[in-house]
Each structure stands twice: as C-alpha cells, then as structure tokens.
C-alpha positions in Angstrom: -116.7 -91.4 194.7 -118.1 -91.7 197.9 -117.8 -95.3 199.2 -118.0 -95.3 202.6 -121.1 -94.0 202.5 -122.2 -96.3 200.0 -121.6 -98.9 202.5 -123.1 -97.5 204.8 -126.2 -96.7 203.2 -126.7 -100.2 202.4 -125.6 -101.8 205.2 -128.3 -99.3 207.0 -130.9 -100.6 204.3 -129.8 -104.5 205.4 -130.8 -103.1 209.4 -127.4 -104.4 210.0 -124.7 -103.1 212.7 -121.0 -102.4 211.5 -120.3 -105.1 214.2 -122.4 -107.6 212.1 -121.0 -106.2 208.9 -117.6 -106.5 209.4 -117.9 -110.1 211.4 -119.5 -111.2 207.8 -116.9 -109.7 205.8 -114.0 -111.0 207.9 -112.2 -107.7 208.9 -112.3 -105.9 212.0 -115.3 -103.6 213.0 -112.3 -100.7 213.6 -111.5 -101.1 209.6 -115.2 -100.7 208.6 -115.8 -97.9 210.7 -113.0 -96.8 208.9 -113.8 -97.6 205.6 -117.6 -95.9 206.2 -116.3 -92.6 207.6 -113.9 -92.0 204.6 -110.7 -92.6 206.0 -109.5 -95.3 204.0 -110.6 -97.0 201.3 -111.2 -100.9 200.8 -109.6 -103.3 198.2 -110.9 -105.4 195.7 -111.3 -108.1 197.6 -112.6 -106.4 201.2 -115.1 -104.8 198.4 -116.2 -108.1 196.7 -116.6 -109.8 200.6 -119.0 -107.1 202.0 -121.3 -106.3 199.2 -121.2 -110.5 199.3 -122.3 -109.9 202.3 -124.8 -107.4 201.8 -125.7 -109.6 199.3 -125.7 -107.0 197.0 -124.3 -106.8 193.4 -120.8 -104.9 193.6 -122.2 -102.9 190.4 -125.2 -101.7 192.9 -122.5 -100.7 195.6 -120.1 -99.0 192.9 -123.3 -97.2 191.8 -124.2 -96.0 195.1 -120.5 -94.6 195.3 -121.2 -92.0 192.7 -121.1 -88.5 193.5 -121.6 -85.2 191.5 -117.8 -84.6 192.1 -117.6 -87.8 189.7 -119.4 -86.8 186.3 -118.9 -84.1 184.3 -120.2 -80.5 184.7 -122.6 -80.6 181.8 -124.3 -84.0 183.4 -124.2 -82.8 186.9 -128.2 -82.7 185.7 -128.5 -86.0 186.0 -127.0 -87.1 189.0 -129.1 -84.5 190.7 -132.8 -85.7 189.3 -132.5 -89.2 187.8 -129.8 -90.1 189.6 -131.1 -90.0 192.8 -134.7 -91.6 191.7 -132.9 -94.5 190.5 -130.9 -95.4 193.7 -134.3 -95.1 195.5 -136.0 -97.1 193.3 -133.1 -99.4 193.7 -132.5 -99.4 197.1 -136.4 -99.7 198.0 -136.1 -103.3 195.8 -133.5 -104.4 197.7 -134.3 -107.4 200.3 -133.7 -106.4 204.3 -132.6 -109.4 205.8 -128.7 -110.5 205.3 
C-alpha cells in the first residue's frame, strides 16, 4: 500500500500545492510532505480530512493506494492491465478544482 503516493497523485490531479493541501486538511505542510514521501503514515482521521479535502471518496484514495506488493501473485495480472485502466479512467472523471 502505497499512500503517500496516492495522495499525491490526487492532490497533483486537484492542481493543488502540499501548502494548500495541508492548510485544508488542518495539519502542517512538514506532516504532508511527510505523509507523501512515505515516511509516515496518516490516521483515520488525517485520512478522512484530506480526501475531504480533495473531495474525493476515501474508497477512491484507498484504491489509489494499491500496489502489486498488495494482491496475490496469481492476480498480479490484474493490477498490471485493468488495474491501471481503471484508476485512469477514474482519475480522468475526477473534477480539478478543490
């Protein structure tokens, strides 16, 4: 699970800063930066208060999160065709203002 770069992905699709992010969210631009590059990881709540607003389903961030390290050998398959159509086809659906 790679959630950082979830967030970061979307937060790119939004054409927001991490400074604009994290002011939304109500924690410090240090902790997102921190958060996006992997070297710690969010709680519930911080999750819940940025894809709020990214204004963004949390299922859609948790989704964006998955990695190939995350499924089973046998449906590795997937992640690398379908998988990857589906979060651009989601992604591209997604509105870009905040």
């Amino acid at each position: 699970m790679d959630l950082g770069n979830a967030i970061k992905t979307l937060r790119k699709q939004k054409k927001i800063t991490q400074k604009q992010l994290a002011e939304l969210s109500e924690i410090s631009a240090n902790a997102l930066c921190c958060i996006e590059n992997g070297q710690s990881f969010p709680s519930k709540r911080t999750i819940s208060k940025i894809c709020s607003s990214l204004k963004i389903p949390e299922s859609y961030m948790l989704l964006f999160s998955i990695t190939e390290d995350d499924v089973p050998e046998e449906k590795k398959f997937l992640i690398r065709t379908l998988f990857e159509l589906l979060k651009k086809e989601l992604i591209h659906d997604l509105p870009c203002e905040v």
